[in-house]
Every structure is written in C-alpha cells, then in structure tokens.
C-alpha positions as CSV (number, residue, x, y, z in Angstrom):
1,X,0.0,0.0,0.0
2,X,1.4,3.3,-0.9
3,X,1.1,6.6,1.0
4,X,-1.4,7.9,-1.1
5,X,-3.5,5.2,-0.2
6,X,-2.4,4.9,3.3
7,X,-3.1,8.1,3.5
8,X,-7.0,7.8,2.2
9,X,-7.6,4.9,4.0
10,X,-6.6,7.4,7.2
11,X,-8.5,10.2,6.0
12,X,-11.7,7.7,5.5
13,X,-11.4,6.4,9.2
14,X,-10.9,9.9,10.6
15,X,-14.3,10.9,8.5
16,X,-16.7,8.1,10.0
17,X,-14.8,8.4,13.5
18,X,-15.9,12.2,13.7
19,X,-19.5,11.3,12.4
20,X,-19.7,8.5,14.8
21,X,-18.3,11.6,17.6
22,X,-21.3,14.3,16.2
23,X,-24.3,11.1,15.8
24,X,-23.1,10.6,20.0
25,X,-23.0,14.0,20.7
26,X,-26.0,14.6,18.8
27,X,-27.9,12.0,21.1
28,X,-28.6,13.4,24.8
29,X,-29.0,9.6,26.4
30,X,-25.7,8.8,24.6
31,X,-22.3,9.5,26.2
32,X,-19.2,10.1,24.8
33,X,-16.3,8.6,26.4
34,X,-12.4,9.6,26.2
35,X,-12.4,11.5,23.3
36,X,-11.9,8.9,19.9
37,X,-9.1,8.1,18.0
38,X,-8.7,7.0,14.2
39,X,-10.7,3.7,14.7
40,X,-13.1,3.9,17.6
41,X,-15.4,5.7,19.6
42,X,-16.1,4.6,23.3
43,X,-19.7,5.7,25.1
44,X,-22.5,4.5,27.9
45,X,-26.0,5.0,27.5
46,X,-27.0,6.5,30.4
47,X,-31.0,8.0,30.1
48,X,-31.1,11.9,29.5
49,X,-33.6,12.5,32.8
50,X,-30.3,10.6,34.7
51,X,-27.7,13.0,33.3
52,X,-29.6,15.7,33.5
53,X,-30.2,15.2,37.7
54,X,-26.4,14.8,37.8
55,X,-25.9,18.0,37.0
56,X,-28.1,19.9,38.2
57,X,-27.2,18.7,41.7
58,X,-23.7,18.5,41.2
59,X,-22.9,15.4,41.7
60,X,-21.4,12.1,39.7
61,X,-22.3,8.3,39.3
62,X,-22.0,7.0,43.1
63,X,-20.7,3.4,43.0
64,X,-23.9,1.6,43.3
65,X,-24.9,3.8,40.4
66,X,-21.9,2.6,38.6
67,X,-22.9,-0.8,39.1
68,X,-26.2,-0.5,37.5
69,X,-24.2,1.4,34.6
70,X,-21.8,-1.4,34.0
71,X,-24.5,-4.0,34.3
72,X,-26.5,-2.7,31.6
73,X,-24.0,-1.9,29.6
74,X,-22.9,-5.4,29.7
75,X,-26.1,-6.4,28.6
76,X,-26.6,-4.0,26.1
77,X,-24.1,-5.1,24.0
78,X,-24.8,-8.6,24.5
79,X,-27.9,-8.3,23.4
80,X,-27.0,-6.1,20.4
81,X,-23.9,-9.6,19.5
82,X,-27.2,-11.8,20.4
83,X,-29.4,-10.0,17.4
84,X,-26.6,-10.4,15.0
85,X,-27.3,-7.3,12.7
86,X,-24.9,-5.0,14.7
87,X,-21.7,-5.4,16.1
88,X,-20.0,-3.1,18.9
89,X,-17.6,-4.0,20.7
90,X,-17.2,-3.8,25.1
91,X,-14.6,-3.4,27.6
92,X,-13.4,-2.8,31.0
93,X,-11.5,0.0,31.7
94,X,-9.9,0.9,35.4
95,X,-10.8,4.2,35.0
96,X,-12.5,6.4,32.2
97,X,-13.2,9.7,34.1
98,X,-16.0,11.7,32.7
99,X,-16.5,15.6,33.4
100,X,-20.1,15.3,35.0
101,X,-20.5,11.7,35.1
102,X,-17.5,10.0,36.7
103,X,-14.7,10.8,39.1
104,X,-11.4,8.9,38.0
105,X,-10.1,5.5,39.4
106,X,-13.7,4.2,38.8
107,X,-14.2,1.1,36.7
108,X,-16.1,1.2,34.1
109,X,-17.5,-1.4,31.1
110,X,-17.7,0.8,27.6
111,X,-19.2,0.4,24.4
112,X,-16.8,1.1,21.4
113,X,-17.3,1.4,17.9
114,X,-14.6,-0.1,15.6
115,X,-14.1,2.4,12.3
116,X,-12.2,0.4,10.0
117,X,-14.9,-0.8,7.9
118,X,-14.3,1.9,4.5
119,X,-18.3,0.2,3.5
120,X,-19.8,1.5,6.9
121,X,-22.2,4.8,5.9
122,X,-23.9,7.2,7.6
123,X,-26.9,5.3,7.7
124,X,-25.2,2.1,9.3
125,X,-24.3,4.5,11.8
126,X,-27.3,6.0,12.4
127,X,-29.2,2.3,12.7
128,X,-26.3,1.3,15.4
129,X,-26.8,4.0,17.7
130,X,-30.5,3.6,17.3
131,X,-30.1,0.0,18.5
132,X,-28.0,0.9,21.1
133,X,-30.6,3.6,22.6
134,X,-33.3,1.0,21.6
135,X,-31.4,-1.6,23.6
136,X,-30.5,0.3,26.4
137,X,-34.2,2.1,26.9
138,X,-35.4,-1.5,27.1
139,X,-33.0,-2.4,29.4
140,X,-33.3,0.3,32.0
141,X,-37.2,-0.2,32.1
142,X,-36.8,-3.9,32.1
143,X,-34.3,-3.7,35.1
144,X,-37.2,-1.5,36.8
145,X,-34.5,1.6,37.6
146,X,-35.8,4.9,37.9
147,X,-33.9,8.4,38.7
148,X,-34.5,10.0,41.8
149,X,-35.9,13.1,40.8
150,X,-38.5,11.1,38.0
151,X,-41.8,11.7,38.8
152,X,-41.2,14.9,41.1
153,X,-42.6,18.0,40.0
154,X,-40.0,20.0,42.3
155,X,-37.2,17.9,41.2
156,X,-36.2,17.0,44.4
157,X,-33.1,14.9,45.0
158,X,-34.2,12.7,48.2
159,X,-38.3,13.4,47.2
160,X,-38.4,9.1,46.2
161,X,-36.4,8.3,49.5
162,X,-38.3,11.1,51.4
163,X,-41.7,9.4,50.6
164,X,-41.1,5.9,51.3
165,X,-39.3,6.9,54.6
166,X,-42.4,8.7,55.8
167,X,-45.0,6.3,55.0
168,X,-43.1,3.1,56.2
169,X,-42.3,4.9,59.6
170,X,-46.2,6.6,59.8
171,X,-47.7,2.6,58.8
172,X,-44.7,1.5,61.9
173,X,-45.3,3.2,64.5
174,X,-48.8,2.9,64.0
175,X,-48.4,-1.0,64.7
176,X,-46.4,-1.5,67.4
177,X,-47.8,1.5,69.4
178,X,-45.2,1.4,72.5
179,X,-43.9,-2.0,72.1
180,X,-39.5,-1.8,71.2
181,X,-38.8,-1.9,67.6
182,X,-36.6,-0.4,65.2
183,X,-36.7,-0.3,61.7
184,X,-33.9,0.2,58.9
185,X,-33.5,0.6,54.9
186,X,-30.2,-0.3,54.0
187,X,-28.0,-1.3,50.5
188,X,-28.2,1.7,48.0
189,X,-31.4,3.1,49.0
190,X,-29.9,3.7,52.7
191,X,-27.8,6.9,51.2
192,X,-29.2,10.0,49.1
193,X,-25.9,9.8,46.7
194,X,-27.4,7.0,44.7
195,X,-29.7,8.9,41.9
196,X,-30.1,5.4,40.0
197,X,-32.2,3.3,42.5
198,X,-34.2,-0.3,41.7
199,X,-35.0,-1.9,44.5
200,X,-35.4,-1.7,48.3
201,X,-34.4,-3.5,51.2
202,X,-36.2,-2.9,54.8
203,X,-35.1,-4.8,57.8
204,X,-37.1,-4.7,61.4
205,X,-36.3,-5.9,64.8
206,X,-38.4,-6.1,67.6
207,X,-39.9,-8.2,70.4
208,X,-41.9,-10.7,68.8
209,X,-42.2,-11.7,65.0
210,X,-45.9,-12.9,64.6
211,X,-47.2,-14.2,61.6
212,X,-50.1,-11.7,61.7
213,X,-47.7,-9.0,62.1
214,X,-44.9,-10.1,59.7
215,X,-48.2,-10.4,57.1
216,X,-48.8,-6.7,57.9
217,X,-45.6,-5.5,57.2
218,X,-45.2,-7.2,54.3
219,X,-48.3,-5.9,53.0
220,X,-47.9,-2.1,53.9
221,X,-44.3,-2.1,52.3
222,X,-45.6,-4.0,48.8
223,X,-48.4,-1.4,48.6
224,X,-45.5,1.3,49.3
225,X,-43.1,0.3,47.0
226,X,-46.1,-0.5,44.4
227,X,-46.9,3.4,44.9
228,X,-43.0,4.7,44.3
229,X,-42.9,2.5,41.5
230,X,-39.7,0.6,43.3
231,X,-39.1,-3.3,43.2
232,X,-38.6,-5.5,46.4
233,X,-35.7,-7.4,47.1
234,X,-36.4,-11.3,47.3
235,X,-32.8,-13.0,47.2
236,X,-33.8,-14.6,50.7
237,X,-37.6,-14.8,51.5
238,X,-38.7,-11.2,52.3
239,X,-41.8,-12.5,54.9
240,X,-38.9,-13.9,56.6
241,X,-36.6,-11.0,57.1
242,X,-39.1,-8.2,57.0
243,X,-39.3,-8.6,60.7
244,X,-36.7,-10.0,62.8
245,X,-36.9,-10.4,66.4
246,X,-34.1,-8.7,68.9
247,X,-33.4,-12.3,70.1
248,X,-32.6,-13.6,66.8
249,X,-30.7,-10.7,65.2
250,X,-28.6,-11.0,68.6
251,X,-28.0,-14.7,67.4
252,X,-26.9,-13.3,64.5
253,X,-24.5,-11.0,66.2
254,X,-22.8,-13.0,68.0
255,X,-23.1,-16.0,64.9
256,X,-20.2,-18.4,63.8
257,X,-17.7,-16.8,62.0
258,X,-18.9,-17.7,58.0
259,X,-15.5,-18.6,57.4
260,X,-15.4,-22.5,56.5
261,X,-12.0,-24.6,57.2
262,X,-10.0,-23.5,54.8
263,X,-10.6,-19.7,55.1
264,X,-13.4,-19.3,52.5
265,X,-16.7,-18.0,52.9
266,X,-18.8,-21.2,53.5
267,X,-21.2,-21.1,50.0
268,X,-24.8,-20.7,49.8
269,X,-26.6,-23.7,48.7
270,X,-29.6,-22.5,46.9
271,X,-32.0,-25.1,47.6
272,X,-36.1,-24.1,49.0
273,X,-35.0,-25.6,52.1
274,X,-31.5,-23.7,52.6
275,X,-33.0,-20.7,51.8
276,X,-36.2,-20.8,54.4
277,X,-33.4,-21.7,57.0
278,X,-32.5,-19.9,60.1
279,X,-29.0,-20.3,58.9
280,X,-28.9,-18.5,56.0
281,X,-31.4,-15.8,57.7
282,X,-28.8,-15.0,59.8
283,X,-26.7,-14.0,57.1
284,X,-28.3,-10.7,56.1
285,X,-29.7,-9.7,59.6
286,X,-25.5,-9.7,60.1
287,X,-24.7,-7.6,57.4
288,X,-27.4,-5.0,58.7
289,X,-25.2,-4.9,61.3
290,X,-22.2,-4.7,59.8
291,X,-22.8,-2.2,56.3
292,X,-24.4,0.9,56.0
293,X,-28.1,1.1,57.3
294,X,-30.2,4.6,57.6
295,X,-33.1,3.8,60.6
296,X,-36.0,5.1,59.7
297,X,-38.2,4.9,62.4
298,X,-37.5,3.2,65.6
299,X,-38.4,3.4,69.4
300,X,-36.0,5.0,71.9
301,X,-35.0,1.4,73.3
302,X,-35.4,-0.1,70.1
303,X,-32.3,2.5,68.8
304,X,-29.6,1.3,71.4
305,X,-30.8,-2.0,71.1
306,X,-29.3,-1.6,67.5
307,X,-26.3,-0.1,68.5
308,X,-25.3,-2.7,70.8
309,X,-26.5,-5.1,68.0
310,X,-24.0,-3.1,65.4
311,X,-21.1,-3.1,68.3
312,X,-21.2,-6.9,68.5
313,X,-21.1,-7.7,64.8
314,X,-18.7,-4.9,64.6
315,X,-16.2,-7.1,66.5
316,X,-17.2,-10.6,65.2
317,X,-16.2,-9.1,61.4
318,X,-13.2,-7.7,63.1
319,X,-12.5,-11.4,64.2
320,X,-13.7,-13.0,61.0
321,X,-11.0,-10.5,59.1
322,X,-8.4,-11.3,61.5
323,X,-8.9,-15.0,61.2
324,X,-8.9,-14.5,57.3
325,X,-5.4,-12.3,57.0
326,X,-3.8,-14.5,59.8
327,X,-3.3,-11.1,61.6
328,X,-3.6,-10.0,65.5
329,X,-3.8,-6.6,64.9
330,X,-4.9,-5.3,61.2
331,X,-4.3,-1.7,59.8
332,X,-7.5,-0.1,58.6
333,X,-6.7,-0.7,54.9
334,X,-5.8,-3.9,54.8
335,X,-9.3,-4.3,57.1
336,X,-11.0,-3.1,54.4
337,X,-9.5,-5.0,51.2
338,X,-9.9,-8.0,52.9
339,X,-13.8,-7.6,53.9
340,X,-14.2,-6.6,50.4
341,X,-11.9,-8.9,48.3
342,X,-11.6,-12.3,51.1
343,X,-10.4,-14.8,48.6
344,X,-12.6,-17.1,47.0
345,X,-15.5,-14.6,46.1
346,X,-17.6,-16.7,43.4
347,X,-20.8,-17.0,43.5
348,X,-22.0,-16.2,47.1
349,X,-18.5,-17.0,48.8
350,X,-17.9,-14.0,50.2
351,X,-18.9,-12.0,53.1
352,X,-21.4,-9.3,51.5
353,X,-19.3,-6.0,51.3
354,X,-19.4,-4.4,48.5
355,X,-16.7,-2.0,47.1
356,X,-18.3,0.7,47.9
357,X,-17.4,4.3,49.2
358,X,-19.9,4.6,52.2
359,X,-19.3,0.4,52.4
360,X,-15.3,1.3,52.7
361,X,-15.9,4.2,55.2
362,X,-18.4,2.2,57.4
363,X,-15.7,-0.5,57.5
364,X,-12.8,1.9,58.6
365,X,-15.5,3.0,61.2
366,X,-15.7,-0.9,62.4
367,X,-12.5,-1.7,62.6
368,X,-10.9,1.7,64.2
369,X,-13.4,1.7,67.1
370,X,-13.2,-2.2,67.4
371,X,-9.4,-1.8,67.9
372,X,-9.3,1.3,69.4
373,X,-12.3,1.1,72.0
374,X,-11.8,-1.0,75.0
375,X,-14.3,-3.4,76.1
376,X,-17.0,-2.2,78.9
C-alpha cells in the first residue's frame, strides 16, 4: 500500500470516526467517552432524565450507580452480539473519568465502535446507535431503575427516598404503638448519593415476630413500593426477614464466624430448604449490622438495642477478618481490602461488602473503634 492510499484509507477512518463523535454528541442519552481516535469511539448509554439530575445537583455516578451502569451496559451489547445485525464492541477500563458523570479511578464497562470498515455509511451509523438507545431504553425499564428526581414535580433529590421513609415509619409506629422496635433501609437506598435506585431493602427488629404482624408489614411495604414505582428485594424470603426479632438478630450478632475450614466463605446452597433456614437468615440480619443502614423509624430502646447489635457484629467481622489475614492486629486498609476482596468470592462466597465508598468508610468505622475502643 502506498502513501497515497495509506493516506486515504486514514482520512476515511478519521471521517466516519468524527461522524460517529457528532451522531453521539447529537444523542442526549448517549455519552461520549475519552475522546476517539482514528478507529473507535467509546460511550455508555445512560437516560437523559439521569444525566440531566447529575448535573443539576452536582454530583457524579455514586458506585452503586456505577454498578447498575456497567451492568446494563454489559447487557446491552450482549444483546445487540445476540441479534446479530450489529456489532459493537465492550470493555473494562480501570478508570475512564468523565467531566459530569464520573470521578477517576472508577471502573467502568464501555461500548466502542470499531471504524475500520471503509463500506460502513452514515446510515449504518445511524441504525447502530439507534439499536443501542433502543437496547439500552429497554433495558433500564426492564431492570425497573428509575432516577431520583422522576416523577417529582419539584425535582427533588431525596423526594423518592423522602416518601417511602415517611410512609413506612407513619404505617410503623402505627403497629407496634409502644412495644420496642426499630426499623432500617439499608444497600443503596440507605444513602441520598445514589440517583439510579431499583430496588429496596427494609429490615425490622423487635420483640416478637408474629405471623399476623410479619403479614402486615409485608403488605404495607408491597403497597409502598407499588406506589414509588420501586421493586422489592427477594434473594432470601422477604416474609422472613421483613421482621426479625431482637433475640434472633442478637443470634446473628454473635453467629459463627462464616469462614469455613479452609478460610473461605462457606457457599450458599440454593435449595427451598436452605433458603427458608435460620442459617442463611442470619446471614443478612448480620450484614445490617455490619454495612451501612439509615433507621427510619424506631423506638427510643429499640435505637440502642441496635447499637449494641451493630457493636457486636462490629467485633465478630473484626475477628472473621483477623482470622482471614492470619493477623492479630490489622491496619484499617488492609481491614477493608480484605472484607471486600476475602479470597474465593464466586458465586455467594464472600462475606457481603461491596466496594463501595460509604461500604469502605463504614468498615474503617468498624474496625478503628473495634481496635481502638476497650471493652466495657
């Protein structure tokens, strides 16, 4: 090939790469990732209405949003390889840092367009990005994800969080009148940086767990989340861990450390009968505990209860980590990379912390105080 045609076949590429760039820009759900070079184009689709409440309040993709991102966008162009009339290719970058979407250092799966083809037109780029937006509309809706600020007149950015707060802790109180309890939210709907939210876990503990009560709650919080327009969380029975009583989460607490014989987090077996078990029950009551959690209505004895519920688990996770890095003592980083990463994590073997931020600060919490704070 000679320069002359070297050159074309450059010139060609760099055409279609910047009408790829102006098709993206021109396309508000579409966004346009690290610039493009003479062969690709990199982007997310990420709904206008979401973009649009990032920057009006200033803020970027938290990292539970980012895992919702990177899940549909895995997805997304699965689907589109599945279909077979398109192809775009995906990858994992470490860090693709976006000016109002995403802080650097945060992983991220992209969708890239490959430019070499001289045949590919306008119009094949045009039907591409259409699939992807088609694709990736579905996908959202399917996945039952709304934005915090959809459906709010005022735009508000905790109005979604505000609402199901208040009623759950109105409907609450209302039932156990001045019996103990305490109730929690907890996973991504616990904090107001998440603006991508699906669904939502609740957690209560109090004196007694009667079937006519646990019915109740279940009832009021399906009607609640049915109203916000929010999905329930049923990887363990919800009837069963709707309402917990202080006896049993204290159990929990002070549980065997999940760590099997060989310093792996002993797997979940998902049979009907595993999963209806006390053992596996005690599971996520300890993770409550032990992770980020935002009470949202609770009696005065019912609150320390929880706090001396959080303190025990506190030091069994401290124990569990200890066990698991061989270590006496552990330094607060190497705490928190090990609660996070703990070997073996396929499947369910692992001990439920996410790498998260508020996940990463709430274990530097744990493990300073457990450490630091002497026994009473």
């Amino acid at each position: 090939m000679g320069k002359e045609q070297l050159g074309q076949m450059i010139d060609q590429r760099l055409g279609l790469t910047d009408r790829i760039r102006s098709e993206v820009d021109r396309r508000p759900n579409l966004v346009l990732l690290g610039g493009t070079g003479i062969n690709s184009c990199m982007m997310i689709y990420v709904p206008t209405r979401v973009q649009k409440h990032f920057v009006e309040h200033k803020i970027r993709l938290s990292d539970a949003d980012l895992e919702k991102i990177n899940k549909l966008t895995v997805q997304l162009q699965d689907d589109i390889r599945q279909d077979g009339s398109y192809y775009i290719h995906g990858l994992s970058l470490e860090s693709c840092p976006h000016e109002n979407l995403i802080e650097p250092d945060k992983k991220l799966f992209v969708l890239r367009t490959l430019n070499g083809n001289p045949r590919s037109s306008k119009s094949h780029i045009m039907n591409l990005l259409d699939k992807v937006e088609e694709v990736g509309e579905a996908l959202f809706r399917d996945g039952e994800y709304f934005c915090m600020g959809d459906g709010d007149e005022e735009g508000s950015f905790t109005s979604h969080i505000a609402r199901v707060r208040k009623k759950l802790s109105r409907k609450l109180f209302e039932l156990f009148g001045e019996k103990d309890f305490v109730a929690m939210v907890y996973g991504s709907f616990a904090r107001c940086n998440n603006a991508i939210i699906s669904n939502i876990d609740l957690m209560v503990f109090g004196n007694a767990a009667e079937p006519s009560q646990s019915q109740y709650i279940l009832s009021i919080f399906r009607s609640i989340v049915h109203e916000e327009g929010l999905s329930i969380n049923v990887e363990v029975s919800t009837h069963r861990k709707l309402l917990v009583t202080f006896k049993f989460a204290n159990e929990a607490a002070e549980s065997e450390s999940p760590l099997d014989g060989v310093e792996h987090v002993s797997s979940i077996h998902k049979t009907g009968e595993y999963l209806e078990s006390d053992e596996i029950l005690k599971r996520p009551v300890f993770n409550v505990l032990a992770t980020p959690n935002r009470v949202i209505a609770a009696s005065p004895v019912g609150y320390d209860i929880l706090r001396g519920l959080e303190t025990k688990a506190s030091r069994k996770l401290v124990g569990a980590i200890r066990q698991l890095g061989e270590l006496e003592n552990i330094t607060v980083d190497k705490f928190g990379k090990l609660a996070i990463s703990n070997g073996d994590r396929s499947g369910k073997k692992y001990l439920g912390h996410k790498s998260r931020q508020d996940v990463r600060e709430t274990l530097r919490t744990i493990v300073y105080e457990v450490q630091y704070t002497p026994l009473e």
